[in-house]
C-alpha positions, 0 to 999 in steps of 0.5 A, a space after each residue: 804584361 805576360 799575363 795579358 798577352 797570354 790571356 788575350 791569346 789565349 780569347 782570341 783563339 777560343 772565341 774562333 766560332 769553329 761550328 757556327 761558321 762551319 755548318 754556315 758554309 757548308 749547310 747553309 744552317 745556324 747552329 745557335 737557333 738549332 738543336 741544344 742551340 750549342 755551338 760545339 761538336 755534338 750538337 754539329 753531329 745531331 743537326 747536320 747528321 755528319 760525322 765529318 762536320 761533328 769530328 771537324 768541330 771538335 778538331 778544330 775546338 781541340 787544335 783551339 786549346 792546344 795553339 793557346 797553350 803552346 804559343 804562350 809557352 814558346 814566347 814565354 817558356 819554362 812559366 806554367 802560369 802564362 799557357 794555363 791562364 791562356 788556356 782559361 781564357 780560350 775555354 771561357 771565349 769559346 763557352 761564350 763567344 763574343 762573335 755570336 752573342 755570347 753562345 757557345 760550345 761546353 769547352 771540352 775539346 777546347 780543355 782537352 787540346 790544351 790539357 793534353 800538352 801541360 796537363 794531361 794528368 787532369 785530361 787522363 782522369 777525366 777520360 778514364 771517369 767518362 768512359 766508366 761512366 758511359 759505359 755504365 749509363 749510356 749517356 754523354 751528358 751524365 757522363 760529362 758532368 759526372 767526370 768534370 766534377 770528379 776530376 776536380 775533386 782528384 786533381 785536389 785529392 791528389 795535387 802533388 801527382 797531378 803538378 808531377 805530371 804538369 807541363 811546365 812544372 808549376 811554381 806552385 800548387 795554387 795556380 795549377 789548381 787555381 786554373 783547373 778548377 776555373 776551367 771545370 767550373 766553366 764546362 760544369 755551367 755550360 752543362 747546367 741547363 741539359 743537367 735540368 732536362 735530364 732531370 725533368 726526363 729522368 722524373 717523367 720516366 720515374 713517373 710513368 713507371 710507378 
């Protein structure tokens, strides 16, 4: 029963689409038929050209993952398992809303809120891979798909550390990894398709040099 009490709080909270009804609200716009068509942060920043809509997305994505971690965990404290599964399940809901037709955001801010309380290990290196990404290629997609799958291959690379640093301690390794990889995973996908474009843009620039 714990299970399935936190996984559906977990989706029910994720599948709140923050950018969809925010920019609906205040522009008048559907986020899903413009831009990338992702209904996250960035996208809200590059269609409303508003910091404050772009940082209001991804606050509110971001108190998303936090509230699925933390209400399991004060209902059922003390048990790793429930706010991770909850957290999985948030980030799936939000990658693919139910409200919207199954479209959505990439699920970072969401995995960074609740990586943030039970596993900041993970949010950390992510971070830290991100920014010398950026920095060194000036480009957020390459940069978020360059540190979404190195984390991963850390976290196993250093499980021990990584279940150290967890919060609540998990009972056993195979959750911690079992949860983290899921949620990559899913934010990997979601990267999929602008993977192919910068792609498909990398190749014509190539050509045109030659």
């Amino acid at each position: 029963m714990e299970y399935l009490i936190s996984s559906t709080i977990g989706y029910l909270l994720g599948s709140f689409p923050s950018a969809y009804i925010l920019l609906k609200k205040t522009k008048g716009r559907d986020i899903t038929k413009e831009g990338s068509g992702n209904v996250g942060a960035m996208n809200s920043f590059e269609v409303t050209n508003s910091k404050l809509i772009g940082f209001s997305v991804f606050f509110i994505d971001f108190l998303k993952g936090l509230g699925s971690t933390l209400i399991p965990f004060f209902l059922f404290p003390n048990e790793f398992a429930y706010p991770a599964l909850s957290l999985l399940f948030a980030v799936f809901s939000h990658c693919y809303n139910p409200w919207i037709k199954f479209k959505g955001g990439r699920g970072l801010a969401t995995a960074a809120g609740g990586a943030a309380f039970i596993f900041p290990f993970l949010l950390f290196v992510w971070v830290v891979v991100w920014a010398i990404f950026y920095v060194t290629k000036k480009n957020i997609i390459l940069a978020n798909i360059s540190s979404t799958v190195l984390s991963l291959l850390v976290v196993f690379g250093t499980s021990n550390i990584a279940a150290k640093y967890a919060y609540p301690k998990p009972v056993n390794l195979g959750v911690l990894l079992l949860v983290s990889s899921a949620v990559l995973i899913i934010i990997f996908i979601k990267h999929i398709e602008p993977l192919k474009e910068l792609m498909f843009e990398l190749k014509n620039n190539w050509k045109l040099k030659k």
